[in-house]
PQR file of N, CA, C, O and H, with PARSE charges and radii, in Angstrom:
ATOM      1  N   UNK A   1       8.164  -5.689  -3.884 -0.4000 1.5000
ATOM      2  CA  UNK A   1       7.844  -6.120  -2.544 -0.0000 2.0000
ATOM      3  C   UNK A   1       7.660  -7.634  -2.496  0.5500 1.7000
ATOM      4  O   UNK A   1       8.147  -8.344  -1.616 -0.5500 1.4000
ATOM      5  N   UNK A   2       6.981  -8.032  -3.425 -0.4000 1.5000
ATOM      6  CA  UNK A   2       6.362  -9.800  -3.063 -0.0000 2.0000
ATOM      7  C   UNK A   2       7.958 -10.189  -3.959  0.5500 1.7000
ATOM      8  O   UNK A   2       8.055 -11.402  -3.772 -0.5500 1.4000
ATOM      9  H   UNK A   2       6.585  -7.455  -4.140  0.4000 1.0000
ATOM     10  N   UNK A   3       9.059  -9.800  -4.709 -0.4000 1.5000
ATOM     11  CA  UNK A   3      10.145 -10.438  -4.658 -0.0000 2.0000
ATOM     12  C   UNK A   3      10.672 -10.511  -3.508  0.5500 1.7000
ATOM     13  O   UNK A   3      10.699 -11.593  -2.922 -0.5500 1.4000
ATOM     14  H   UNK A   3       8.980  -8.815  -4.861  0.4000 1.0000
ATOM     15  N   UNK A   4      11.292  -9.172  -2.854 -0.4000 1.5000
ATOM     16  CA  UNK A   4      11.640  -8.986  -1.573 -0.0000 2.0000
ATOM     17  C   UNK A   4      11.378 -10.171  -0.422  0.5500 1.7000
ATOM     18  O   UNK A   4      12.315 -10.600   0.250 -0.5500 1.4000
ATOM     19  H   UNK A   4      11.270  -8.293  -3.330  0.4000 1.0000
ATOM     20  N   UNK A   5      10.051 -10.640  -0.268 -0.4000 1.5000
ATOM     21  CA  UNK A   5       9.527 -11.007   0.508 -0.0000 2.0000
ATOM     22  C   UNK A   5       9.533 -12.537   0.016  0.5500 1.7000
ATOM     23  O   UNK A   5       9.496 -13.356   0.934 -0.5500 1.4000
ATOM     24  H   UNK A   5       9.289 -10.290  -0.814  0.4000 1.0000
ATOM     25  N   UNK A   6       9.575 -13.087  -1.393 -0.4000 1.5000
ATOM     26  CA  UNK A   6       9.938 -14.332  -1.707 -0.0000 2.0000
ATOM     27  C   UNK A   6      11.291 -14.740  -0.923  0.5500 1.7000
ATOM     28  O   UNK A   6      11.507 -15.541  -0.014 -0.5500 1.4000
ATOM     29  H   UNK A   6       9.605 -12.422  -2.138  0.4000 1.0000
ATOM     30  N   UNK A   7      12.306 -13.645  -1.828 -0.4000 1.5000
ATOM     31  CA  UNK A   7      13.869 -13.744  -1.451 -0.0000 2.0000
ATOM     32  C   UNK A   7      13.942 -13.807   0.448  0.5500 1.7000
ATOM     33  O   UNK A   7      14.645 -14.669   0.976 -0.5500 1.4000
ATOM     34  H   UNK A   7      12.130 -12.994  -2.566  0.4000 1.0000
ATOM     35  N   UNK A   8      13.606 -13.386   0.808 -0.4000 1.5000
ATOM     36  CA  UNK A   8      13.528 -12.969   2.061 -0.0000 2.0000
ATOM     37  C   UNK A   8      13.319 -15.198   2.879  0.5500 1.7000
ATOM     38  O   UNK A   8      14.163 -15.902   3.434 -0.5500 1.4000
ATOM     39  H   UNK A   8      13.035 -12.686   0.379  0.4000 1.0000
ATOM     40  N   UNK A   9      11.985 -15.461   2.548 -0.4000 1.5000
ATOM     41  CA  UNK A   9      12.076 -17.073   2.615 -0.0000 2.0000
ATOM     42  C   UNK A   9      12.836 -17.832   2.300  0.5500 1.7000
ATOM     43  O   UNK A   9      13.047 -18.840   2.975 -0.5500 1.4000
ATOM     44  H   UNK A   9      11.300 -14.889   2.097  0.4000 1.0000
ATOM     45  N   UNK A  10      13.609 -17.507   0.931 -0.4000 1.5000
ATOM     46  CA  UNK A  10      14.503 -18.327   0.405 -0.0000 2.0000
ATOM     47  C   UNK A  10      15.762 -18.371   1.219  0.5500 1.7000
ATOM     48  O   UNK A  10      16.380 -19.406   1.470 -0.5500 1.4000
ATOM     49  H   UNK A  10      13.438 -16.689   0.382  0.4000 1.0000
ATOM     50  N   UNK A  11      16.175 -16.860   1.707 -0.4000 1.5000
ATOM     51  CA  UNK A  11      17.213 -17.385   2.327 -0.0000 2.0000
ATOM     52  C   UNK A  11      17.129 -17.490   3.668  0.5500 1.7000
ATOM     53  O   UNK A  11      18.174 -17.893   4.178 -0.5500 1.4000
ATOM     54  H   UNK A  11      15.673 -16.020   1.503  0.4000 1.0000
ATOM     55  N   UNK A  12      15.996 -17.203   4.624 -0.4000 1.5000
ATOM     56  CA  UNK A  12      16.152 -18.272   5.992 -0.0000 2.0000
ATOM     57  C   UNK A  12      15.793 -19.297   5.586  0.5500 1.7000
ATOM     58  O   UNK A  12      15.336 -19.732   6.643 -0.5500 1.4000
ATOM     59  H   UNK A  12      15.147 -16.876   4.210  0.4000 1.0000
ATOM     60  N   UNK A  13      15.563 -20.336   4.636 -0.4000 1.5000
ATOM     61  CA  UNK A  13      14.877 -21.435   4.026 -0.0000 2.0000
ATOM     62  C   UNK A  13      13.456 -21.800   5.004  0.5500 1.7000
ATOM     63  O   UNK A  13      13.314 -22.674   5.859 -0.5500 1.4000
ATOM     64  H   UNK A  13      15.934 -19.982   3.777  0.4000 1.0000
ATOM     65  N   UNK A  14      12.803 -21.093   4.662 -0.4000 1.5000
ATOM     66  CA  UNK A  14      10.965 -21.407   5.062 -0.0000 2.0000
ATOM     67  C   UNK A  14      10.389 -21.440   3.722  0.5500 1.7000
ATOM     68  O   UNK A  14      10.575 -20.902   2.630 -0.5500 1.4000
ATOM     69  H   UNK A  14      12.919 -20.383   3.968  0.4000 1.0000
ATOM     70  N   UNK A  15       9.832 -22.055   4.108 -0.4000 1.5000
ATOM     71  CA  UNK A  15       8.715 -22.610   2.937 -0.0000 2.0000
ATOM     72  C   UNK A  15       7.668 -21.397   2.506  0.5500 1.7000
ATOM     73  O   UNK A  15       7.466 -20.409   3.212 -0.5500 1.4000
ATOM     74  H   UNK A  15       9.682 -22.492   4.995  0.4000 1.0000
ATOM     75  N   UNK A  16       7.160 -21.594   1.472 -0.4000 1.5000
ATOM     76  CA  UNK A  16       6.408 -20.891   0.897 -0.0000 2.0000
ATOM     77  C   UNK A  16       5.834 -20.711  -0.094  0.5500 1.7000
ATOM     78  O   UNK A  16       6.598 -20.766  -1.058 -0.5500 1.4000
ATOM     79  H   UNK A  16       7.325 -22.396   0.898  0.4000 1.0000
ATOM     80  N   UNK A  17       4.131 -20.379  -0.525 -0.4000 1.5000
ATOM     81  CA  UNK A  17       3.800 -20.557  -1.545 -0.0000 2.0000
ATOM     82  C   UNK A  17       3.179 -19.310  -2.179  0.5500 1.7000
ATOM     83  O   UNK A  17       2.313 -18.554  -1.740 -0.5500 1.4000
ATOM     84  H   UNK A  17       3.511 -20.334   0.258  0.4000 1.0000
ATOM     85  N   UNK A  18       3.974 -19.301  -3.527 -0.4000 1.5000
ATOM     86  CA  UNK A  18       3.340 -18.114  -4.198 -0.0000 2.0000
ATOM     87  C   UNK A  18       2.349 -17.761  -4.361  0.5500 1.7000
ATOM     88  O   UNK A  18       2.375 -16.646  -4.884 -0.5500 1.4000
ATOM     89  H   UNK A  18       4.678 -19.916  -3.883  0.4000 1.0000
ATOM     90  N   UNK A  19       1.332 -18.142  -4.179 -0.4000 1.5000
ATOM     91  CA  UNK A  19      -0.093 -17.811  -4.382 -0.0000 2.0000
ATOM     92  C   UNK A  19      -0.439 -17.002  -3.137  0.5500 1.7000
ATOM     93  O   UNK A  19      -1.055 -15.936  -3.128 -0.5500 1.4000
ATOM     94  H   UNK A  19       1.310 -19.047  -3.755  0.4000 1.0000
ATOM     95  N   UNK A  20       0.066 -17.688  -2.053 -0.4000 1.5000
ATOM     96  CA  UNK A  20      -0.247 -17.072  -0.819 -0.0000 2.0000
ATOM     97  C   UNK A  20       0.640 -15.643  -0.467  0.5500 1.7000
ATOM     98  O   UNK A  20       0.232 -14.619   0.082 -0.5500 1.4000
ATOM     99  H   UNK A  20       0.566 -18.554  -2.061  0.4000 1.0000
ATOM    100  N   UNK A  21       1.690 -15.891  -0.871 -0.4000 1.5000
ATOM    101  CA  UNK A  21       2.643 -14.880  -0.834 -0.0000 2.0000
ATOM    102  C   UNK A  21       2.422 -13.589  -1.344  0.5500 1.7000
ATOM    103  O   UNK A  21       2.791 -12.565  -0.770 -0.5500 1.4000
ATOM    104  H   UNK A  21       2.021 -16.723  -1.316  0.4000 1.0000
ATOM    105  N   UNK A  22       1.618 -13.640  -2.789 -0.4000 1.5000
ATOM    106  CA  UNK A  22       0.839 -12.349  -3.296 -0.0000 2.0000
ATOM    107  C   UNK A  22      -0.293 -11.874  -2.929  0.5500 1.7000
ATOM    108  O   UNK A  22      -0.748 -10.784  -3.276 -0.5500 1.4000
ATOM    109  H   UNK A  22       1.318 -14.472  -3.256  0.4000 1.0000
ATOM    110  N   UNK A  23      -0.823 -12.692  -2.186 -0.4000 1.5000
ATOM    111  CA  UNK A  23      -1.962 -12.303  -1.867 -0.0000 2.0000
ATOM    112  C   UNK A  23      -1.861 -11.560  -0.088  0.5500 1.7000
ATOM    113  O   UNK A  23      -2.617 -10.810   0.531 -0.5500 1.4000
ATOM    114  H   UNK A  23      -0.453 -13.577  -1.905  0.4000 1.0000
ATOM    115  N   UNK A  24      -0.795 -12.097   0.190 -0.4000 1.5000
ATOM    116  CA  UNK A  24      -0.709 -11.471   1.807 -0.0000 2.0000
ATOM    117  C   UNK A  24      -0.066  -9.947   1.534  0.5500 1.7000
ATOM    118  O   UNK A  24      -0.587  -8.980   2.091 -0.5500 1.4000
ATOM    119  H   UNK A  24      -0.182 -12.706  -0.313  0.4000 1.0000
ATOM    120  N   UNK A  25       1.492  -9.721   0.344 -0.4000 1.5000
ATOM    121  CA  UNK A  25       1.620  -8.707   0.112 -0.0000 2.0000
ATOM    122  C   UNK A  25       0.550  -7.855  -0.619  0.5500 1.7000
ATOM    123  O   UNK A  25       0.557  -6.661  -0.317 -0.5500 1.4000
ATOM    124  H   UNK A  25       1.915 -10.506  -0.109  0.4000 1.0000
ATOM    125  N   UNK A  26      -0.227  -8.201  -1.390 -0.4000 1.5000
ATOM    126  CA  UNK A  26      -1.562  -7.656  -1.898 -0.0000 2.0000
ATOM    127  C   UNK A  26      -2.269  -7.049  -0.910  0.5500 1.7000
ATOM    128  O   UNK A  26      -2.540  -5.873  -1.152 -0.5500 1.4000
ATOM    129  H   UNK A  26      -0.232  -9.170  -1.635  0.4000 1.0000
ATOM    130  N   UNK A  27      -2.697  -7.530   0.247 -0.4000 1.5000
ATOM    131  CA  UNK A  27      -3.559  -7.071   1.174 -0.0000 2.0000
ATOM    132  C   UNK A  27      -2.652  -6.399   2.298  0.5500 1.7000
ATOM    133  O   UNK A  27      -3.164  -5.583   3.065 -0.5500 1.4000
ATOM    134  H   UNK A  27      -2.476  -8.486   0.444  0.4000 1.0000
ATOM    135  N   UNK A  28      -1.554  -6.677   2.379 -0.4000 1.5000
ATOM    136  CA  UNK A  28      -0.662  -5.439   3.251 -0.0000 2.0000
ATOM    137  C   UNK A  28      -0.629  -4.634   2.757  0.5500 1.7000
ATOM    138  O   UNK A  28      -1.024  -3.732   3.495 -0.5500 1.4000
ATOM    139  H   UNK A  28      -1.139  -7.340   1.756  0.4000 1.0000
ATOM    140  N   UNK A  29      -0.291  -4.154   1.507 -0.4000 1.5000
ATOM    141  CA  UNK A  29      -0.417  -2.573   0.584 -0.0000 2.0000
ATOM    142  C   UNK A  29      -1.869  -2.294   0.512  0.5500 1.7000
ATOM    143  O   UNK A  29      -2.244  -1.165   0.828 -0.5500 1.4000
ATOM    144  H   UNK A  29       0.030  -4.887   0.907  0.4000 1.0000
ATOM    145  N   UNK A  30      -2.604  -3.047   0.193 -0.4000 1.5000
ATOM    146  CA  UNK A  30      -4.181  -2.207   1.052 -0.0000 2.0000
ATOM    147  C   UNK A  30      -4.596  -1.629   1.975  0.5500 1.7000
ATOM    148  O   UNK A  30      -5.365  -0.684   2.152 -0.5500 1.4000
ATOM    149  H   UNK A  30      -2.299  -3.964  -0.063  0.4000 1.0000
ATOM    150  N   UNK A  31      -3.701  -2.636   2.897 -0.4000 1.5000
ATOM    151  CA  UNK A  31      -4.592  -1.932   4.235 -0.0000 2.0000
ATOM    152  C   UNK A  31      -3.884  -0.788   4.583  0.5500 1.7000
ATOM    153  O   UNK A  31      -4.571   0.062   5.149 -0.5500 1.4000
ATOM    154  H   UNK A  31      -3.077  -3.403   2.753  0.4000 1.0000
ATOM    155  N   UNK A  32      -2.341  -0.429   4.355 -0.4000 1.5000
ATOM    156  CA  UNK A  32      -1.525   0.459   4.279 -0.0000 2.0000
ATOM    157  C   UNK A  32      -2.097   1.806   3.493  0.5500 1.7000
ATOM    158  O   UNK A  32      -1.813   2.928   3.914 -0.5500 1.4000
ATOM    159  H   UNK A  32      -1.783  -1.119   3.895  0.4000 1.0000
ATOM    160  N   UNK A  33      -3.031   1.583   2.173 -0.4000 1.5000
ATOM    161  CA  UNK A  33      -3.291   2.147   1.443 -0.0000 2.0000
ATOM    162  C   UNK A  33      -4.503   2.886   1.491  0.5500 1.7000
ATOM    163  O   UNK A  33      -4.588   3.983   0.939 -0.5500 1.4000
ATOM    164  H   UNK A  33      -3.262   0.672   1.831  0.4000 1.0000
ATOM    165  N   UNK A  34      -5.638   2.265   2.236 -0.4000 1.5000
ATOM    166  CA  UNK A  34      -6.737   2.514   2.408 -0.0000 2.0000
ATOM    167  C   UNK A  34      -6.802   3.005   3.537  0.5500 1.7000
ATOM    168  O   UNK A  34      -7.703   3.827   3.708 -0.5500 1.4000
ATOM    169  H   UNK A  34      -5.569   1.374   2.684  0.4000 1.0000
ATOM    170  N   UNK A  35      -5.843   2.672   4.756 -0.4000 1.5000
ATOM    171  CA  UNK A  35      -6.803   3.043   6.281 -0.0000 2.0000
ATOM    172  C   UNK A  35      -4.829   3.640   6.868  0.5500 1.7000
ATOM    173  O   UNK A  35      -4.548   4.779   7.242 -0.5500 1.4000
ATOM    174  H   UNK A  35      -5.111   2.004   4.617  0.4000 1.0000
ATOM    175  N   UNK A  36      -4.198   2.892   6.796 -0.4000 1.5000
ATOM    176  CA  UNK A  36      -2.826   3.663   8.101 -0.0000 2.0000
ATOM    177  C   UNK A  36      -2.789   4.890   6.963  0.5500 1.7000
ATOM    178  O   UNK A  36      -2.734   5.925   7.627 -0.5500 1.4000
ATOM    179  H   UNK A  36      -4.426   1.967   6.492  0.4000 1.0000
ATOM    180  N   UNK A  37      -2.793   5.151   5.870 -0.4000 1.5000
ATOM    181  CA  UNK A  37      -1.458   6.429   4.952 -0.0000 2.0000
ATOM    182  C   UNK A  37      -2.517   7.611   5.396  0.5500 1.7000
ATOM    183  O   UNK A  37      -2.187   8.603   6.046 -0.5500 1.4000
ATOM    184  H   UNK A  37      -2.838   4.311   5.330  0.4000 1.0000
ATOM    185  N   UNK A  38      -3.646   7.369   5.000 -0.4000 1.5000
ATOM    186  CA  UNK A  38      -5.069   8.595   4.785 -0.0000 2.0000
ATOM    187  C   UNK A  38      -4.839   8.772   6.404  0.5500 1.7000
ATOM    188  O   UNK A  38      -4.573   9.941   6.686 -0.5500 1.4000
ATOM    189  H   UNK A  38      -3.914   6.563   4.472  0.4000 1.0000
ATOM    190  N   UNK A  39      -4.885   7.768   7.680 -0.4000 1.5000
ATOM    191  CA  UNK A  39      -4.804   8.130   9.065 -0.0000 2.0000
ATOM    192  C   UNK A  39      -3.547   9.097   9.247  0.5500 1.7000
ATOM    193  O   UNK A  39      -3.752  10.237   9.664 -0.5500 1.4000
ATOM    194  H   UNK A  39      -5.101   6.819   7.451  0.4000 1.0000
ATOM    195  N   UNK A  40      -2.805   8.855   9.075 -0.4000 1.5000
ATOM    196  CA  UNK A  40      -0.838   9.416   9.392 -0.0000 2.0000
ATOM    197  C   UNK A  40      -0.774  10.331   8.634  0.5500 1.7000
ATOM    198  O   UNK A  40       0.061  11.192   8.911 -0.5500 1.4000
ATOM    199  H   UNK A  40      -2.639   7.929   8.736  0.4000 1.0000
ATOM    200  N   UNK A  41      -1.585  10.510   7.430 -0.4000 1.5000
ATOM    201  CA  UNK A  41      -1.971  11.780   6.732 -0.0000 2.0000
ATOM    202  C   UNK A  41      -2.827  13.265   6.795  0.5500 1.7000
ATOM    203  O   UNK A  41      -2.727  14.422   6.386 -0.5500 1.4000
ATOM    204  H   UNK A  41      -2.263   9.810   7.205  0.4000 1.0000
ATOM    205  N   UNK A  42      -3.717  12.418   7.582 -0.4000 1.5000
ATOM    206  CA  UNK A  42      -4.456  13.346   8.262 -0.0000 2.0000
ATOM    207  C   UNK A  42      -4.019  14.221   9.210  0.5500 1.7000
ATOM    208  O   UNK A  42      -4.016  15.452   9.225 -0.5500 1.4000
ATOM    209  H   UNK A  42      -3.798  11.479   7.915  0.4000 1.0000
ATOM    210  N   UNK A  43      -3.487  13.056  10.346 -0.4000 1.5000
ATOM    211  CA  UNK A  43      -2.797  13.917  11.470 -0.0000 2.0000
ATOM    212  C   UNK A  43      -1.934  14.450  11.293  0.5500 1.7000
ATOM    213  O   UNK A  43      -1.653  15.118  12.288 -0.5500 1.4000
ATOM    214  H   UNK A  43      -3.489  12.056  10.334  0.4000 1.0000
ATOM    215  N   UNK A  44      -1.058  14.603  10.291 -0.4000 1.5000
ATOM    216  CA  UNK A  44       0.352  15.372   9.545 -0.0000 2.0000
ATOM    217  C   UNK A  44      -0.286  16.236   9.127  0.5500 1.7000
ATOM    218  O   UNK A  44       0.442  17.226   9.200 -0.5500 1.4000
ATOM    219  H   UNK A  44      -1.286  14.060   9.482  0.4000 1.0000
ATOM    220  N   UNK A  45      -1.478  16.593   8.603 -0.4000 1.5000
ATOM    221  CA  UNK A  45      -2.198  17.618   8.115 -0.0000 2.0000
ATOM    222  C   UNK A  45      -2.702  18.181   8.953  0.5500 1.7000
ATOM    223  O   UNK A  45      -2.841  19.365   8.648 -0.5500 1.4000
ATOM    224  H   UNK A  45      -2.069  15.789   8.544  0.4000 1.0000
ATOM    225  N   UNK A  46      -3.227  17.841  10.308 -0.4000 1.5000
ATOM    226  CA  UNK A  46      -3.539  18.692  11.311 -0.0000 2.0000
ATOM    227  C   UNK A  46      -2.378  19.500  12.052  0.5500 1.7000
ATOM    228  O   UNK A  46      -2.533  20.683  12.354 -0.5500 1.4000
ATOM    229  H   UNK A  46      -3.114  16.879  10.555  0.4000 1.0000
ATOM    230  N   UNK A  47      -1.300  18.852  12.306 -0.4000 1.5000
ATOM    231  CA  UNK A  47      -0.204  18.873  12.797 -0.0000 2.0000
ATOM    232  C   UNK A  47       0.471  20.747  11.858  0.5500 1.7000
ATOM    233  O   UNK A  47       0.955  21.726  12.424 -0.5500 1.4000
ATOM    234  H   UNK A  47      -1.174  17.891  12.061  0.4000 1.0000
ATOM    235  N   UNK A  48       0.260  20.586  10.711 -0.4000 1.5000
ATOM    236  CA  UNK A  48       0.819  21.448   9.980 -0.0000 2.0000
ATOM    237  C   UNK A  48      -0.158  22.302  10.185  0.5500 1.7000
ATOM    238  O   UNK A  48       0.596  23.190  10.582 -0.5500 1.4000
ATOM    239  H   UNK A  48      -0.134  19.791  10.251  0.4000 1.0000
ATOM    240  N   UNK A  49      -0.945  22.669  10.236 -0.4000 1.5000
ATOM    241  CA  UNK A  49      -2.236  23.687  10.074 -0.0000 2.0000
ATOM    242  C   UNK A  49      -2.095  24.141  11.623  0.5500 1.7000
ATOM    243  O   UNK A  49      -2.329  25.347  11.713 -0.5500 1.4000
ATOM    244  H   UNK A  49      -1.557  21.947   9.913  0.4000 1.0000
ATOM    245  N   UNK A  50      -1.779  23.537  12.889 -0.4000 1.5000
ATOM    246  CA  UNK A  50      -1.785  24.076  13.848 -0.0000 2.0000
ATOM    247  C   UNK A  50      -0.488  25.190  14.420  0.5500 1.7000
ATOM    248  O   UNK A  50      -0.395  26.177  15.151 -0.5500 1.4000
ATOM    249  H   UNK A  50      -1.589  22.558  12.817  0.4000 1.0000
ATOM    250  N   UNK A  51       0.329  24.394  13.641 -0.4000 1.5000
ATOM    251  CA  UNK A  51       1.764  24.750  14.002 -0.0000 2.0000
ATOM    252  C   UNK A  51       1.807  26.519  14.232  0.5500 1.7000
ATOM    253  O   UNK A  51       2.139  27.198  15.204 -0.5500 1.4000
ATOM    254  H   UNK A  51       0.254  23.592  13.048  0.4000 1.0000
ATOM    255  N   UNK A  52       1.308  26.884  12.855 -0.4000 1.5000
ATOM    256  CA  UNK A  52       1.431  28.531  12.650 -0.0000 2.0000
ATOM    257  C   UNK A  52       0.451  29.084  13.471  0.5500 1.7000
ATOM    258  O   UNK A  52       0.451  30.290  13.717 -0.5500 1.4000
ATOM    259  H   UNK A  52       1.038  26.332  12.065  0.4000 1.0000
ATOM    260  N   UNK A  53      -0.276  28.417  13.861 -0.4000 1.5000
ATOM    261  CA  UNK A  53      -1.210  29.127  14.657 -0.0000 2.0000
ATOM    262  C   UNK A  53      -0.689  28.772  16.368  0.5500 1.7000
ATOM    263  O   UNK A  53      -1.339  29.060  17.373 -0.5500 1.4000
ATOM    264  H   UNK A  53      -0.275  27.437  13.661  0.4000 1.0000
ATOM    265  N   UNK A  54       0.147  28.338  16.343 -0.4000 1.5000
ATOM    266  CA  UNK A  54       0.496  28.077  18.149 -0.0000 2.0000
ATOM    267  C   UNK A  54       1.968  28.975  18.164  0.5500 1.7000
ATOM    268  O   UNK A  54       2.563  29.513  19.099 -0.5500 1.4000
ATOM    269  H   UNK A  54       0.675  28.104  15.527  0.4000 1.0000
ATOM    270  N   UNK A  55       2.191  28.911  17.107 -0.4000 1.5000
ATOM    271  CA  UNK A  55       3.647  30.729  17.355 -0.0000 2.0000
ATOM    272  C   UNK A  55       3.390  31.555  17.287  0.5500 1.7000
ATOM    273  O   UNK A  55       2.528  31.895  16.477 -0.5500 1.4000
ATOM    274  H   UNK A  55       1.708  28.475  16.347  0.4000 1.0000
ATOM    275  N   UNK A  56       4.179  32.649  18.360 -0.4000 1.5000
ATOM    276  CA  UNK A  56       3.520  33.645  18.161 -0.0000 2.0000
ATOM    277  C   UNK A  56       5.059  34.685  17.215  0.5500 1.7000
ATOM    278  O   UNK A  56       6.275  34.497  17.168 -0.5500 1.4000
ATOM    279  H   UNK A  56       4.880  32.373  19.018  0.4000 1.0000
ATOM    280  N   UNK A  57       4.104  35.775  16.599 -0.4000 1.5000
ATOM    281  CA  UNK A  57       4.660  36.331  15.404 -0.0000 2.0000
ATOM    282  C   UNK A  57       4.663  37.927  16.204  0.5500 1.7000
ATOM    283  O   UNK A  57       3.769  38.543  16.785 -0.5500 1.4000
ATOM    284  H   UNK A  57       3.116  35.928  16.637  0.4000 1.0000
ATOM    285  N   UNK A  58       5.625  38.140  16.018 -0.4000 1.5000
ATOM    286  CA  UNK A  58       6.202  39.563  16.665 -0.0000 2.0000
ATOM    287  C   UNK A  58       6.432  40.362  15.445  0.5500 1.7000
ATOM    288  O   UNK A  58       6.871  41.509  15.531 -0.5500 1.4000
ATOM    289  H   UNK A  58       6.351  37.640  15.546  0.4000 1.0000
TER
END
């Protein structure tokens, strides 16, 4: 990812500094990691648990 995202500067040519660069991808996979996956996870888990119970079975 933080290559990706180097390469990514290099070729629209913007500036950029590695230190900062790992540390912003560092804290995007956190917050991804800690609070959106467990959220979008949850509700995919509710989502599935309701499903069988809202058809009805003949």
């Amino acid at each position: 990812m933080i290559r990706g995202n180097i390469e990514w500067h290099r070729t629209t040519g913007r500036t950029y500094s590695l230190p900062v660069q790992i540390r912003n991808t560092m804290e995007l996979v956190e917050q991804v990691a800690r609070f959106k996956a467990p959220k979008y996870l949850s509700a995919y888990m509710d989502v599935l648990h309701m499903h069988p119970r809202s058809t009805v079975r003949t």
